[in-house]
Each structure stands twice: as C-alpha cells, then as structure tokens.
C-alpha positions as CSV (number, residue, x, y, z in Angstrom):
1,X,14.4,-30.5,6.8
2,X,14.4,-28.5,9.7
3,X,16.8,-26.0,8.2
4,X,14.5,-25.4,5.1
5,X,11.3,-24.2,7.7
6,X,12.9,-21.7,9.5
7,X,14.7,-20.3,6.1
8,X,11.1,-19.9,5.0
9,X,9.7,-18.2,7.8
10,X,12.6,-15.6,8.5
11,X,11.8,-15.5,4.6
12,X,7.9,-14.9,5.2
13,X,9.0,-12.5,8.0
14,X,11.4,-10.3,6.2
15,X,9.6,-10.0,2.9
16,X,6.3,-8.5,5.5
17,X,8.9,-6.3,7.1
18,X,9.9,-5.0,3.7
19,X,5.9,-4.5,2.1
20,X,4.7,-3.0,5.8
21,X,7.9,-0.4,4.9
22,X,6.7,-0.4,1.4
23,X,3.1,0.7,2.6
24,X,4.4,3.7,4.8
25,X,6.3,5.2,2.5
26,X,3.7,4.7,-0.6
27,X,1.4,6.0,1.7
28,X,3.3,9.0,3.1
29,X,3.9,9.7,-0.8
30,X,0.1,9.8,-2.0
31,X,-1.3,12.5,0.7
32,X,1.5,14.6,0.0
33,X,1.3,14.5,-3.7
34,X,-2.8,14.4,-3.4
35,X,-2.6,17.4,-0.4
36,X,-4.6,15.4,1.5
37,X,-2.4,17.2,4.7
38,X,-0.6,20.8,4.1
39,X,3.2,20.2,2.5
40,X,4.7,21.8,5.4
41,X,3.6,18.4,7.8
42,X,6.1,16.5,5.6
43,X,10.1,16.2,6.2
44,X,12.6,14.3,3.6
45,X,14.2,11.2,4.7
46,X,16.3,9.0,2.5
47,X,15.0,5.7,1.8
48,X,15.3,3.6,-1.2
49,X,18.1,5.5,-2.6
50,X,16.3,9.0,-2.8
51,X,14.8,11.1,-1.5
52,X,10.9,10.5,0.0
53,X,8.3,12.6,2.4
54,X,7.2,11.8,5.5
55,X,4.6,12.8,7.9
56,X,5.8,14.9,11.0
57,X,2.2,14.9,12.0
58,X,2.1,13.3,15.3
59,X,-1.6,11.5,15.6
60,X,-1.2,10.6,11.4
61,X,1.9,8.8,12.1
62,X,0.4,7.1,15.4
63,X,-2.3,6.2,12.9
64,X,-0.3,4.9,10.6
65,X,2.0,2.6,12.5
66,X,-1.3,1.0,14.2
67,X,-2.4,0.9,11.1
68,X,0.6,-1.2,9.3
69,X,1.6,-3.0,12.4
70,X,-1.9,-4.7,11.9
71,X,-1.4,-4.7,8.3
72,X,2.3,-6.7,9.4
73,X,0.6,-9.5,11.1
74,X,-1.9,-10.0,8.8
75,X,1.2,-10.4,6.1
76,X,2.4,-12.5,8.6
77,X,-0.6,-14.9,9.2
78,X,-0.9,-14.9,5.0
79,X,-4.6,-13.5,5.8
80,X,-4.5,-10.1,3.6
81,X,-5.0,-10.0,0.0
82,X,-5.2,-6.4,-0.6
83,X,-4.8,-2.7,1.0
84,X,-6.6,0.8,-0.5
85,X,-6.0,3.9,0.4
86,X,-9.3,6.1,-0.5
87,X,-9.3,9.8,-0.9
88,X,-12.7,11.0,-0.2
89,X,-14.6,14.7,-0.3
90,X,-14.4,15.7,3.1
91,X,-17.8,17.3,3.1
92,X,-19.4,14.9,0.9
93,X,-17.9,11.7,1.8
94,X,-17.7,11.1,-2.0
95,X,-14.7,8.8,-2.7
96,X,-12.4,10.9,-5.2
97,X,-9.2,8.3,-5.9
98,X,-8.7,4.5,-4.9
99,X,-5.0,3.9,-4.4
100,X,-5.5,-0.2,-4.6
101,X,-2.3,-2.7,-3.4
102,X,-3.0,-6.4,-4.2
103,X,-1.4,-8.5,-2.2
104,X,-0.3,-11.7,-3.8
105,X,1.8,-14.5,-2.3
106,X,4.7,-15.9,-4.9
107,X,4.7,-19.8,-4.5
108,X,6.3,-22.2,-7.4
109,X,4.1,-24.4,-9.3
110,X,3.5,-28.2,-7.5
111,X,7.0,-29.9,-8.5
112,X,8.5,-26.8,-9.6
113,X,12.1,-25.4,-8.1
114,X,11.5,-22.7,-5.9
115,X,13.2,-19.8,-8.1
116,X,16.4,-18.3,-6.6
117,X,16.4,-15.7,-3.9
118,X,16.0,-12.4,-5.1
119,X,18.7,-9.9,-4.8
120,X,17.8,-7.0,-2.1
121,X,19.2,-4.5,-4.9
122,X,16.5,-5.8,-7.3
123,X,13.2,-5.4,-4.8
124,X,14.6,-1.8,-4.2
125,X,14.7,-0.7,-7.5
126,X,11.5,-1.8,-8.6
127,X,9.9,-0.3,-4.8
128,X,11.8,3.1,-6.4
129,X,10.1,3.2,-9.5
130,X,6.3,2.6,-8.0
131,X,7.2,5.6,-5.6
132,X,8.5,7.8,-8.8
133,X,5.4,6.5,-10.5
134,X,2.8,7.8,-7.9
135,X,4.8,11.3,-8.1
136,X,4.9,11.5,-11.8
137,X,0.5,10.6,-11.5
138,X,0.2,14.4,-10.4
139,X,0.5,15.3,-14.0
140,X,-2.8,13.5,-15.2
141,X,-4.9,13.0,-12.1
142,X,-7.4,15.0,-12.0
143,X,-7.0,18.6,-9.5
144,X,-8.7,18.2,-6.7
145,X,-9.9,21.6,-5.6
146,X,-11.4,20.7,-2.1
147,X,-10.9,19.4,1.4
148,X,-10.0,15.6,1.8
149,X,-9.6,13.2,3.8
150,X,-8.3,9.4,3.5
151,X,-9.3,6.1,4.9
152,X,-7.6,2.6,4.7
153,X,-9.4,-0.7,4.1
154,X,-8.0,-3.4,4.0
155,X,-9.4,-7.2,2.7
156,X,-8.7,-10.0,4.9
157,X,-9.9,-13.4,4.5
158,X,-12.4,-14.7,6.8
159,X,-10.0,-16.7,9.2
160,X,-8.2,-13.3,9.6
161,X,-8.1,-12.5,13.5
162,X,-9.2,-9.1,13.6
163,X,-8.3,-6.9,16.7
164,X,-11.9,-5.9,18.3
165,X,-12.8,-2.2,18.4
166,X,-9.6,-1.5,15.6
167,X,-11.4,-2.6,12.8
168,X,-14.9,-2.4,11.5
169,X,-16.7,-3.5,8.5
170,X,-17.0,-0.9,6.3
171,X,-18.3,0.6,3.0
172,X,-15.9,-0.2,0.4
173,X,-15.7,3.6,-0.7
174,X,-15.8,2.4,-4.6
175,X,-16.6,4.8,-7.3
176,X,-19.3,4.2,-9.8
177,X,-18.0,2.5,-12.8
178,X,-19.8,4.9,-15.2
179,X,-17.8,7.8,-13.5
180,X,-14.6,5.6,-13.0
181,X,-11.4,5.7,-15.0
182,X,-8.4,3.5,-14.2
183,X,-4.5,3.6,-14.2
184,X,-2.6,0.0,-13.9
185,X,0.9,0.9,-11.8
186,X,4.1,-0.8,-11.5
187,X,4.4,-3.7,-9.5
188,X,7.2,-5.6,-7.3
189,X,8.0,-8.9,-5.5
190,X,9.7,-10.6,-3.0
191,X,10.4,-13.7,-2.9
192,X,7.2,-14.4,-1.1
193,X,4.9,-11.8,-1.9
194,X,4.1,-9.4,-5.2
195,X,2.1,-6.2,-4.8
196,X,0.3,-4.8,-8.1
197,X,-1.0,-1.5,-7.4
198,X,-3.3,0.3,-9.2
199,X,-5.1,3.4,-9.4
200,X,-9.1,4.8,-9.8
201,X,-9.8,8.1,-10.0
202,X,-13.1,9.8,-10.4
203,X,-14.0,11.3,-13.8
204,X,-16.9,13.2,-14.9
205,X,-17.1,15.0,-18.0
C-alpha cells in the first residue's frame, strides 16, 4: 500500500516539473513569435529535440521563474486549473491575443485500471508539436503593428494558498466576443495532468 502513495506523488511531482518546463518554453516561444521583446533578447537552446528561444532578458526571466515556481506549487497542491498568457496594446491596455492552457488532472474512472505509464518519448513528442504549432500561428494571426506588453493570470481554486503581495485579483483581459475569433491547439498529457491550449485573437473587420 505504502509503495503505491509515494509512486503517486513522485508521479504528481514529476509530471508538475515537466508542465512548469512546458510553460517556460511555450511562453518563451509566444513573445518571440508575437515580438512582444526585440528578437535579439532571445538565445537557442536545445530542448525537446530541437531547437527553441529563450529569453536572455535578465528581469523577464526573474519574472518568469517566480512566476512558474508559483505556477509549480499550485500543480503541486492540485489548485490550478488553467494559465493565459495575454498580449495587450501597450498604450491602450486593450487585450490583442489570449494564449489559454487548461489544466486538467488525468484520473481513471471509479473501478477503472489506472492506464499504463506513459512513455517519456511520447509526452515529448506531443510538447514538440504544440511548440511547432504556436510557431507555424504566425502565418494567420493577425500583424500586430504596435507596442505590447504581456501579463499572466492564472485560475486557482479558492482553497489555493496564494503568496500575499505576488498575486492580485485581476481583470481577466478577455476580448469581446463580437470582436473575438478562436484557434483550438494541440494538446498533451502526462500521466497525471493534460493541458489543452488554445488560442483568441482579436479580429475586427
């Protein structure tokens, strides 16, 4: 009996690991394919069998591993159900694009056989293909021809502990549905959580 609990938790613990990870990188990906910061902030590292940017901005990458280490516990405490990444007008404060992460856990059916661990190779592949994904987007987003900037919200439930000061409630930067068009993504799992991302861009004739 014993055994079983801590394979689950080293099992809850590495699949948050490997979505925090997942985050970054998507992240990282979206404001350099948006421009959100100049292309010359961004270095290539290898991760996921190819080739992906990262920030070499000092205070966004502070911000960002505050940012996900938070995001880690809350994966950890099963307290988070979703993660956006907005893209707003920098001088209007008009949200532009909603980059939205769902964040589902993956539990068998009462009396069902937990399904059999899956392969490391298999998560990877399917984390590869959301990352081509948000670079192949560029082709039918719509050009943004001004300043930006981003924010991150995510949705907690209401047992969530949130760190005081960190955090605060906030608008949730959604675009008007009458001006709203939306693109369903890939999606990929763990053996304990499955993240179905999505994107809403602004559209006006």
């Amino acid at each position: 009996m014993s055994k079983q609990a801590a394979k689950q938790a080293i099992t809850l613990k590495g699949s948050s690991a490997l979505v925090t990870e997942f985050f970054k990188y998507g992240i990282n990906t979206i404001l350099f394919q948006r421009e959100v910061y100049p292309s010359d902030d961004f270095h290539m590292v290898k991760k996921y069998g190819q080739t992906v940017l990262v920030t070499q901005d000092l205070a966004l990458e502070n911000y960002l591993e505050r940012v996900l280490s938070q995001v880690q516990k809350w994966l950890l405490e099963r307290s988070v159900t979703q993660l956006v990444l907005a893209i707003i007008s920098k001088e209007t404060r008009t949200p532009l694009e909603r980059w939205v992460f769902d964040i589902k856990l993956v539990e068998p059916a009462e009396g069902e056989a937990p399904a059999a661990q899956k392969p490391d190779t298999e998560i990877q592949s399917e984390i590869r293909a959301i990352l081509k994904q948000i670079v192949s987007m560029v082709t039918y987003l719509p050009v943004i021809h001004e300043p930006t900037a981003f924010n991150i919200l995510a949705y907690t439930s209401d047992s969530a502990d949130i760190p005081a000061g960190e955090w605060v409630d906030t608008d949730p930067l959604a675009i008007e549905a009458s001006k709203s068009q939306q693109v369903k993504m890939r999606s990929f799992s763990t053996d304990v959580h499955r993240i179905e991302a999505m994107v809403a861009y602004r559209y006006e004739e």
